[in-house]
Gaussian input, Z-matrix of N, CA and C with variables (Angstrom, degrees):
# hf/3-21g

backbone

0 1
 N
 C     1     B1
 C     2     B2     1     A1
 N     3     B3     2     A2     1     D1
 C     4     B4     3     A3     2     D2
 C     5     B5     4     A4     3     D3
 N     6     B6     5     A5     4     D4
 C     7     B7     6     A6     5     D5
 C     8     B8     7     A7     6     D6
 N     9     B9     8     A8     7     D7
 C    10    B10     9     A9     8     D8
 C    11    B11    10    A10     9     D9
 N    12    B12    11    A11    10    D10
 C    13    B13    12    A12    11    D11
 C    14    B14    13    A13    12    D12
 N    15    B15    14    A14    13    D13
 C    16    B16    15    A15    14    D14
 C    17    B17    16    A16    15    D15
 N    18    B18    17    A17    16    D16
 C    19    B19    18    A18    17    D17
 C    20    B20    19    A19    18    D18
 N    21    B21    20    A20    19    D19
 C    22    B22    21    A21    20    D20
 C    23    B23    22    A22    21    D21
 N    24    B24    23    A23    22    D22
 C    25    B25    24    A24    23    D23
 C    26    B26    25    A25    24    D24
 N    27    B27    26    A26    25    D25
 C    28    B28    27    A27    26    D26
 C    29    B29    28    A28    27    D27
 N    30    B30    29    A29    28    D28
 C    31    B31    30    A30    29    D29
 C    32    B32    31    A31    30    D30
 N    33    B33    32    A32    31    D31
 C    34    B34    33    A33    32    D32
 C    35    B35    34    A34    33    D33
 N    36    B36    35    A35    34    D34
 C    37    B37    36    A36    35    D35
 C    38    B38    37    A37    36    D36
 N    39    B39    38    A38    37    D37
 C    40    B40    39    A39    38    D38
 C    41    B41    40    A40    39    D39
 N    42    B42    41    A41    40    D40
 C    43    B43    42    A42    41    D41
 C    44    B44    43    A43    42    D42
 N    45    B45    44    A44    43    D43
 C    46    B46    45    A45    44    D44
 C    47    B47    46    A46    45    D45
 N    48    B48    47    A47    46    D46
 C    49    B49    48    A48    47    D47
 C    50    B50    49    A49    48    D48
 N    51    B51    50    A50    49    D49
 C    52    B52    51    A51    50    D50
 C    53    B53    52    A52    51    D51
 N    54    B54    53    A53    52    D52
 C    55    B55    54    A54    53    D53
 C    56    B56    55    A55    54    D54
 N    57    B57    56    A56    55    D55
 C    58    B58    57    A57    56    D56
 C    59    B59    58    A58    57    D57
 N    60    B60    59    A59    58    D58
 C    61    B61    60    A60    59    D59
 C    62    B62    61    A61    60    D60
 N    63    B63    62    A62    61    D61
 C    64    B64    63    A63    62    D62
 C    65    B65    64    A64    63    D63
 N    66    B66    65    A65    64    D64
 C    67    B67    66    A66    65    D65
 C    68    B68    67    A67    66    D66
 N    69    B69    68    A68    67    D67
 C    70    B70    69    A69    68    D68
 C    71    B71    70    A70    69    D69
 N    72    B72    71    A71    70    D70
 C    73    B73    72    A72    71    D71
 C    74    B74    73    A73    72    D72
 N    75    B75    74    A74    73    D73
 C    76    B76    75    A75    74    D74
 C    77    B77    76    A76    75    D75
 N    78    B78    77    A77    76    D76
 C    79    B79    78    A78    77    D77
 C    80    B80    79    A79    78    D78
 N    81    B81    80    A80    79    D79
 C    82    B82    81    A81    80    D80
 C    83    B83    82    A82    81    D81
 N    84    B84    83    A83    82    D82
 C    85    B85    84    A84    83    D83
 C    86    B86    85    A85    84    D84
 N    87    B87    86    A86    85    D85
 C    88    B88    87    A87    86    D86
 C    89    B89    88    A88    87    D87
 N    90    B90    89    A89    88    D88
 C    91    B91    90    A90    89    D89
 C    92    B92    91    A91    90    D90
 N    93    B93    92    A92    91    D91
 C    94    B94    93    A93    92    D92
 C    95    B95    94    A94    93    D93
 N    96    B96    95    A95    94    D94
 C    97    B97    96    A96    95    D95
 C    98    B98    97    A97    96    D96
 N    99    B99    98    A98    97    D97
 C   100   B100    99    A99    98    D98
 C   101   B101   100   A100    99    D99
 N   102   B102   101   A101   100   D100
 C   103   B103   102   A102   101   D101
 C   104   B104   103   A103   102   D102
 N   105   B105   104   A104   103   D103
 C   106   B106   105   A105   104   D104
 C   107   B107   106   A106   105   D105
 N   108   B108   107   A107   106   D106
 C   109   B109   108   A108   107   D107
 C   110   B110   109   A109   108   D108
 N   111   B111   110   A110   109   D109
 C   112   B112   111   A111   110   D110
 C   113   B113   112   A112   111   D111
 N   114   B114   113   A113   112   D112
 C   115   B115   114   A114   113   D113
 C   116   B116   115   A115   114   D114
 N   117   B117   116   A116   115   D115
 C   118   B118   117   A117   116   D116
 C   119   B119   118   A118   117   D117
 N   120   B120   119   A119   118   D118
 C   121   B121   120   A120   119   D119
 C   122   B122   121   A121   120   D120
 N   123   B123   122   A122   121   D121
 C   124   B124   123   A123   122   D122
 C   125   B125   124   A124   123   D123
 N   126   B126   125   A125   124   D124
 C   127   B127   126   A126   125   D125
 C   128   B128   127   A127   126   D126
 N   129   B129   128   A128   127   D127
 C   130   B130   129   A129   128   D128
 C   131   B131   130   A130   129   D129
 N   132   B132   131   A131   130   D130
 C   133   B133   132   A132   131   D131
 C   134   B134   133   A133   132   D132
 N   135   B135   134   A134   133   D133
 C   136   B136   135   A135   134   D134
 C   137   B137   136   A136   135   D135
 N   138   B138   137   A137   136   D136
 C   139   B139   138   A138   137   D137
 C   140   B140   139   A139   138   D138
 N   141   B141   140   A140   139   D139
 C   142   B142   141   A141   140   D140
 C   143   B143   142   A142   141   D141
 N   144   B144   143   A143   142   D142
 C   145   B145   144   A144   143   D143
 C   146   B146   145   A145   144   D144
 N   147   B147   146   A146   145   D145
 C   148   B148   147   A147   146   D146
 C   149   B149   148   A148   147   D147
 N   150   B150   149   A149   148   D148
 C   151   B151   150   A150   149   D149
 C   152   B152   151   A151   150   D150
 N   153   B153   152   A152   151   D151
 C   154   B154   153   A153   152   D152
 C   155   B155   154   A154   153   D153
 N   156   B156   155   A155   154   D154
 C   157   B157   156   A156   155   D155
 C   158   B158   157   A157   156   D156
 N   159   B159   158   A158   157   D157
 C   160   B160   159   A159   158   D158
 C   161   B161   160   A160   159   D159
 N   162   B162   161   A161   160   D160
 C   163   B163   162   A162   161   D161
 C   164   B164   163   A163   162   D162
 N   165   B165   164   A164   163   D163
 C   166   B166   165   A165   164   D164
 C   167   B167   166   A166   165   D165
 N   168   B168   167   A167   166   D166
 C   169   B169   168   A168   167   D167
 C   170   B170   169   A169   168   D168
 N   171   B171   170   A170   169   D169
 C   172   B172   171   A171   170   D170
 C   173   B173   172   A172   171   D171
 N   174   B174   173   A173   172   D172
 C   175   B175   174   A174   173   D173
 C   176   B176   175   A175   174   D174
 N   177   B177   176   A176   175   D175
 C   178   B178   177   A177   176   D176
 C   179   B179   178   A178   177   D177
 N   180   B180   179   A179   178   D178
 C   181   B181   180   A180   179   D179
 C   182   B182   181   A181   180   D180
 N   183   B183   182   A182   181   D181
 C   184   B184   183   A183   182   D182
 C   185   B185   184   A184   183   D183
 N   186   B186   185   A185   184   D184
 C   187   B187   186   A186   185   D185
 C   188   B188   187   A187   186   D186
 N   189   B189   188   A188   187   D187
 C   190   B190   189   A189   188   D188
 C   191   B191   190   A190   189   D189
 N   192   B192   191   A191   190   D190
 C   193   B193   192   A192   191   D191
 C   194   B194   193   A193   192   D192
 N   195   B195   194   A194   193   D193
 C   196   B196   195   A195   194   D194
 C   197   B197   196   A196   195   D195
 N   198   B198   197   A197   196   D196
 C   199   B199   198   A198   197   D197
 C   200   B200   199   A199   198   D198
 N   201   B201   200   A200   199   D199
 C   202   B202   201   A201   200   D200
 C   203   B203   202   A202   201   D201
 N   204   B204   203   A203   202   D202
 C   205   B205   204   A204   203   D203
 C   206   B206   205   A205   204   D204
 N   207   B207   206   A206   205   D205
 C   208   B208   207   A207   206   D206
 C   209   B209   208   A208   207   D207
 N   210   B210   209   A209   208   D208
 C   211   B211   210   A210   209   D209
 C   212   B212   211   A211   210   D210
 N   213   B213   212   A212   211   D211
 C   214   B214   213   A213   212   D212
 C   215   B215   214   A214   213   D213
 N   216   B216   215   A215   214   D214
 C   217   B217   216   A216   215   D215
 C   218   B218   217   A217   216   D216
 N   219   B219   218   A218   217   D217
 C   220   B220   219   A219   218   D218
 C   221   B221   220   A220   219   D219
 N   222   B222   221   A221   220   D220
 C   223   B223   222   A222   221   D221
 C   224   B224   223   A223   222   D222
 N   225   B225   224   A224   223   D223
 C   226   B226   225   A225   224   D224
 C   227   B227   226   A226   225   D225
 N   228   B228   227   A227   226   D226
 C   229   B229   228   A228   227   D227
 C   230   B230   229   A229   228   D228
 N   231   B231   230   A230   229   D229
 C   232   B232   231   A231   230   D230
 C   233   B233   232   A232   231   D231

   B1=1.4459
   B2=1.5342
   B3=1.5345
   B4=1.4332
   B5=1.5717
   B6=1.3651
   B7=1.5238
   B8=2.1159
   B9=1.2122
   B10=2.3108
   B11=1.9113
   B12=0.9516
   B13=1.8919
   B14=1.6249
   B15=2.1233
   B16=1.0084
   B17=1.7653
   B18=1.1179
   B19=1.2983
   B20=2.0403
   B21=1.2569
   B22=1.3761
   B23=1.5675
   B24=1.2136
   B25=1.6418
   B26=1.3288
   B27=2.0380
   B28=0.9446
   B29=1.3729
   B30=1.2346
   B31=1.5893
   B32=1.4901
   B33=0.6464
   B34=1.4682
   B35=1.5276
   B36=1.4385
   B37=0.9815
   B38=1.2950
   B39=1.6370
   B40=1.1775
   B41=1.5073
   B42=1.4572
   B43=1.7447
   B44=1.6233
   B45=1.2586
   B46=1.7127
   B47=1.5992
   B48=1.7305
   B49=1.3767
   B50=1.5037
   B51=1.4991
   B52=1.9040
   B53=1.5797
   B54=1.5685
   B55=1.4559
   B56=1.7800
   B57=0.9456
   B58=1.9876
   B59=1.2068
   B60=1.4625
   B61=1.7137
   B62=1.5312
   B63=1.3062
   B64=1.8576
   B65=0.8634
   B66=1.5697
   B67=1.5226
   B68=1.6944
   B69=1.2500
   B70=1.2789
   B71=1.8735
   B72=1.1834
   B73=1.8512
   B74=1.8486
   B75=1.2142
   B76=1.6495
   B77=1.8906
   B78=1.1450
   B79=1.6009
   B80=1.4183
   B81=0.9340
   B82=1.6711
   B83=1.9974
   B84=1.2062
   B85=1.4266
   B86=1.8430
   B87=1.2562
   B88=1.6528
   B89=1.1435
   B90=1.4696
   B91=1.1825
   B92=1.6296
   B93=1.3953
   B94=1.6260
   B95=1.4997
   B96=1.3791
   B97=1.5505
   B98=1.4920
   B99=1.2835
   B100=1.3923
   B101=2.4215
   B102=1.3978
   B103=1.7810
   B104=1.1057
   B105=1.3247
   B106=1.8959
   B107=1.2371
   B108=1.3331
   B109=1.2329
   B110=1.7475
   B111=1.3712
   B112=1.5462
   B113=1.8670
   B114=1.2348
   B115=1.6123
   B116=1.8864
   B117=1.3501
   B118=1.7313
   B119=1.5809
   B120=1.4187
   B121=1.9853
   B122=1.1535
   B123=1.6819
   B124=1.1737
   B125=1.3594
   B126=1.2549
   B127=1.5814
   B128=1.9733
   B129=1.1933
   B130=1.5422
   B131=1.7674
   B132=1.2644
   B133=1.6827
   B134=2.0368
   B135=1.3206
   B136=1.6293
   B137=1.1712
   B138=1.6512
   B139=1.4982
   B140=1.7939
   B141=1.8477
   B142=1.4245
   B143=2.5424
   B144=1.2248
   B145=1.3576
   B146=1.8072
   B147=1.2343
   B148=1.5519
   B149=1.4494
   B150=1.1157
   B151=1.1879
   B152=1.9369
   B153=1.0817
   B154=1.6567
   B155=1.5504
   B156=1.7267
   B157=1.1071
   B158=1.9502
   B159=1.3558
   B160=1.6239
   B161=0.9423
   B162=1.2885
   B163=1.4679
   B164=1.5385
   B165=1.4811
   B166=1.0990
   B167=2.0295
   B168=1.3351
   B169=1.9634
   B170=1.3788
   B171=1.3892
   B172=1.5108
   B173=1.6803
   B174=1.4516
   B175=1.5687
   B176=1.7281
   B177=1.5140
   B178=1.3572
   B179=1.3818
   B180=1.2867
   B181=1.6930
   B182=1.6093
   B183=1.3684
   B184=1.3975
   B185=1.3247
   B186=1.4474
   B187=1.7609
   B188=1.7054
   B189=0.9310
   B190=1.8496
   B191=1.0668
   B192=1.2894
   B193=1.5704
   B194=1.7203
   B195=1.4341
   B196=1.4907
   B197=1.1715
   B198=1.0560
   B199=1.8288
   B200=1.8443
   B201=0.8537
   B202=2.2647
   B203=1.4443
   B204=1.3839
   B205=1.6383
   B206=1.5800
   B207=1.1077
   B208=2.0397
   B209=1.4128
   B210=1.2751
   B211=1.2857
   B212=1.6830
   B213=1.7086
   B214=1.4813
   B215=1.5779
   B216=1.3875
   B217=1.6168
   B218=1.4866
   B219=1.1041
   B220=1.4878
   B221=1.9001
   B222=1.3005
   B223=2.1762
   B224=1.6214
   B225=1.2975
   B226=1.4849
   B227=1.4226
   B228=1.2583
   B229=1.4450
   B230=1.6558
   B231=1.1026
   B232=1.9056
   B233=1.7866
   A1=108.25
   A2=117.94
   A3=104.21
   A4=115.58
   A5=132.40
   A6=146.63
   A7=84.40
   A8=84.49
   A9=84.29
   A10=90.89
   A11=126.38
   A12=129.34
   A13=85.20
   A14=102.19
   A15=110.51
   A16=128.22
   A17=117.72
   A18=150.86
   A19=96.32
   A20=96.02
   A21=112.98
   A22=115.17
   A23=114.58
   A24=120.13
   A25=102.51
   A26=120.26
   A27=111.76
   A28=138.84
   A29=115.76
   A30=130.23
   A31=123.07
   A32=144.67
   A33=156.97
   A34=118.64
   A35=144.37
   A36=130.55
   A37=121.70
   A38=124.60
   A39=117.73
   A40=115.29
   A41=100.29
   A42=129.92
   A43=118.61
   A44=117.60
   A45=111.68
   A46=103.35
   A47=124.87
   A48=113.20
   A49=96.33
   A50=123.59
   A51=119.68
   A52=79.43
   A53=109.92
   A54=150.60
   A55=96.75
   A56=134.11
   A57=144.48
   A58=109.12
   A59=118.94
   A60=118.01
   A61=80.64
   A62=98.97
   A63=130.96
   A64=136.44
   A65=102.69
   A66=118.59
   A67=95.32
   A68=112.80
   A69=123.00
   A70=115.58
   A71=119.71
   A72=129.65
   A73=85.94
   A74=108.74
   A75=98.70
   A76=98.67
   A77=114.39
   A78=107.70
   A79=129.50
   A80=91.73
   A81=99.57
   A82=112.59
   A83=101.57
   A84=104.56
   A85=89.07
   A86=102.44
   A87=126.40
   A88=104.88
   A89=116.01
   A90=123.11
   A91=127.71
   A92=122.96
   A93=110.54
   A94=76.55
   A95=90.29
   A96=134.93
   A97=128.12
   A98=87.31
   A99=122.34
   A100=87.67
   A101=103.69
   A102=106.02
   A103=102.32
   A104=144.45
   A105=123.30
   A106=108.90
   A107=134.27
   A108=139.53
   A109=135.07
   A110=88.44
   A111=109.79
   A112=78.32
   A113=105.83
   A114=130.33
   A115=90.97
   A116=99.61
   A117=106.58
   A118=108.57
   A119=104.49
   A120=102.84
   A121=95.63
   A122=150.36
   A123=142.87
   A124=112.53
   A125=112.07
   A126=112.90
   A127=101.55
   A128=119.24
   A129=119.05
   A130=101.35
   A131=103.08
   A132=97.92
   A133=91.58
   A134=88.51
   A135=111.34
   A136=108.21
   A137=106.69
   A138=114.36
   A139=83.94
   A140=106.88
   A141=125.37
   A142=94.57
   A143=87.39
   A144=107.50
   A145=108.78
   A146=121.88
   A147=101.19
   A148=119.87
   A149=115.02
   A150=124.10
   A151=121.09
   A152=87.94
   A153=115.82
   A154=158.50
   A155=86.06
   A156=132.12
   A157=111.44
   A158=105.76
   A159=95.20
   A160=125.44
   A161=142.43
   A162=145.74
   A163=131.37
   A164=109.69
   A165=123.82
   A166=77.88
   A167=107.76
   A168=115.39
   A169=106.05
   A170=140.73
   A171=135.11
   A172=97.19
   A173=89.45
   A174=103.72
   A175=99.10
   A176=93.67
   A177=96.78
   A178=127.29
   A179=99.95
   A180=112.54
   A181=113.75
   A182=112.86
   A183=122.54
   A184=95.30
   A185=114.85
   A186=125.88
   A187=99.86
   A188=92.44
   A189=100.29
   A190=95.89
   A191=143.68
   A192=135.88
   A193=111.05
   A194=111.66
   A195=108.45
   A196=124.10
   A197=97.82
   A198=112.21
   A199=101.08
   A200=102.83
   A201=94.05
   A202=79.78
   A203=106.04
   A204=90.37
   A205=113.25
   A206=117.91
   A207=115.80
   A208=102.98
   A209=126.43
   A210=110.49
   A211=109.43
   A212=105.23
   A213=120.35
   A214=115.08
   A215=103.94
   A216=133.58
   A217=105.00
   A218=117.66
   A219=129.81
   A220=105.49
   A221=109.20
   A222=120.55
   A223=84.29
   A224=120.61
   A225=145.58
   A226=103.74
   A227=139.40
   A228=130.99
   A229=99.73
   A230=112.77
   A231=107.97
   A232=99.81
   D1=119.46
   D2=-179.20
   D3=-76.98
   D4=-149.26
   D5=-146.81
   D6=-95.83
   D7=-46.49
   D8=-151.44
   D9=-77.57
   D10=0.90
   D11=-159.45
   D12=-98.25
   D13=-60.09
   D14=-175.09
   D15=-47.28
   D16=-37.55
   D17=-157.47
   D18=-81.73
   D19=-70.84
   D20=-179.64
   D21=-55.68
   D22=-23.26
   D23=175.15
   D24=-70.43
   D25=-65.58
   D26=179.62
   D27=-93.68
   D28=23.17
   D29=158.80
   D30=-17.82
   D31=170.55
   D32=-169.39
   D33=155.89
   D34=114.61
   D35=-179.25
   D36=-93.37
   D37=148.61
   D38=-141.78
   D39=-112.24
   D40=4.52
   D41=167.20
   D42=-111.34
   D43=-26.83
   D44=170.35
   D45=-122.19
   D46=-37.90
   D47=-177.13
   D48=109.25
   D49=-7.10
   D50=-175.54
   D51=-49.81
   D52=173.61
   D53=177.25
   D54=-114.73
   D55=-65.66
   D56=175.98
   D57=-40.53
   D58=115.55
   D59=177.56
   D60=-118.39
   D61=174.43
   D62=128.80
   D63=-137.95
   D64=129.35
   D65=-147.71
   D66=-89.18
   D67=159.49
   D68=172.89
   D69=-155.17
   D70=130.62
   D71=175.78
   D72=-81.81
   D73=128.28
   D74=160.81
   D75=-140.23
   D76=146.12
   D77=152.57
   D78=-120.37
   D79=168.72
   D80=-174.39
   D81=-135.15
   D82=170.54
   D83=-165.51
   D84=-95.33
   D85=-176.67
   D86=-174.72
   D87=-113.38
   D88=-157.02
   D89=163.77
   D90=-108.18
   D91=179.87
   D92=165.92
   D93=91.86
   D94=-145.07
   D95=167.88
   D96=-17.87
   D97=-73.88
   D98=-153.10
   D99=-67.41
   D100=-55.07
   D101=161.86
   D102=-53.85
   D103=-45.41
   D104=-172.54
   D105=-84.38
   D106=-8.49
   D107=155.53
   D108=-75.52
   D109=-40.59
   D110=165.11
   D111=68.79
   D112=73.86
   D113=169.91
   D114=-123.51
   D115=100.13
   D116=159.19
   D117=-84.44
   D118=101.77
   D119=167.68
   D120=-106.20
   D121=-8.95
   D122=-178.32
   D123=-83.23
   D124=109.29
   D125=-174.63
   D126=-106.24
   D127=154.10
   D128=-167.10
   D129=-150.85
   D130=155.08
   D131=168.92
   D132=-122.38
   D133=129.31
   D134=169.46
   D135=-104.56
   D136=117.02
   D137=-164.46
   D138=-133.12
   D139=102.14
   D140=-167.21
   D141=-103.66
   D142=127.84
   D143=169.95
   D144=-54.62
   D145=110.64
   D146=175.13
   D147=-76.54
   D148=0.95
   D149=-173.05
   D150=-95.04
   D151=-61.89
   D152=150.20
   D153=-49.77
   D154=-57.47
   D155=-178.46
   D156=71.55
   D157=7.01
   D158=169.59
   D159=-35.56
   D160=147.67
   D161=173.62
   D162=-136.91
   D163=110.04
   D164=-131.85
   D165=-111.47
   D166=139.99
   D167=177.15
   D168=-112.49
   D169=127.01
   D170=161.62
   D171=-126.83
   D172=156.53
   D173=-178.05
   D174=-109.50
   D175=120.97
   D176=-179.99
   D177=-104.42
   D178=22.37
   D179=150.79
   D180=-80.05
   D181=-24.02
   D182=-179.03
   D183=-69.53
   D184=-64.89
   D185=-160.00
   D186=-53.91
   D187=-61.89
   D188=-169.07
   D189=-63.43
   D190=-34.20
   D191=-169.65
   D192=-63.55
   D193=-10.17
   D194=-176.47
   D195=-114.58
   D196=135.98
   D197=-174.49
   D198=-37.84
   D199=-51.05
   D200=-165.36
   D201=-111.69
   D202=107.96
   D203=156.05
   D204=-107.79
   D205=10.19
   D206=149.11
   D207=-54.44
   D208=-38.98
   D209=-150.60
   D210=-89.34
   D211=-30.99
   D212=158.18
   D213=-38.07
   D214=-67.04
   D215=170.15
   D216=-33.09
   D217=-67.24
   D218=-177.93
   D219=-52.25
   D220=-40.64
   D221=-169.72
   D222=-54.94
   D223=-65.68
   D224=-143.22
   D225=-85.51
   D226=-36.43
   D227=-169.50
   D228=-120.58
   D229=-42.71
   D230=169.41
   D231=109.52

């Protein structure tokens, strides 16, 4: 099961309670350089409420970077 499957199972929103996200990879640029270049190295997962539309950002170099990520999963969704 990859990171956005994982995510989307245990969703919960944390302003109405929907179960239905949409997930989204988006990047964005930095600063310095990398903005006068319009160099996106910031990669993010946008996990939007369908109900709501809250929009919740995780860095999934963080997520994937950890040994248990159920247990990450579990800090963040409850």
């Amino acid at each position: 099961m990859n990171l956005e499957q994982e995510i989307a199972s245990r969703y919960s929103c944390v302003k109405c309670r929907n179960n239905v996200v949409y997930i989204k990879r988006i990047a964005t640029t930095g600063t310095g350089l990398s903005r006068i270049f319009d160099i996106e190295h910031n990669v993010f997962i946008a996990c939007s409420c369908t109900r709501c539309s809250y929009t919740e950002f995780y860095n999934p170099e963080f997520l994937e970077g950890k040994d248990n990520l159920t247990n990450i999963l579990d800090l963040l969704f409850g």
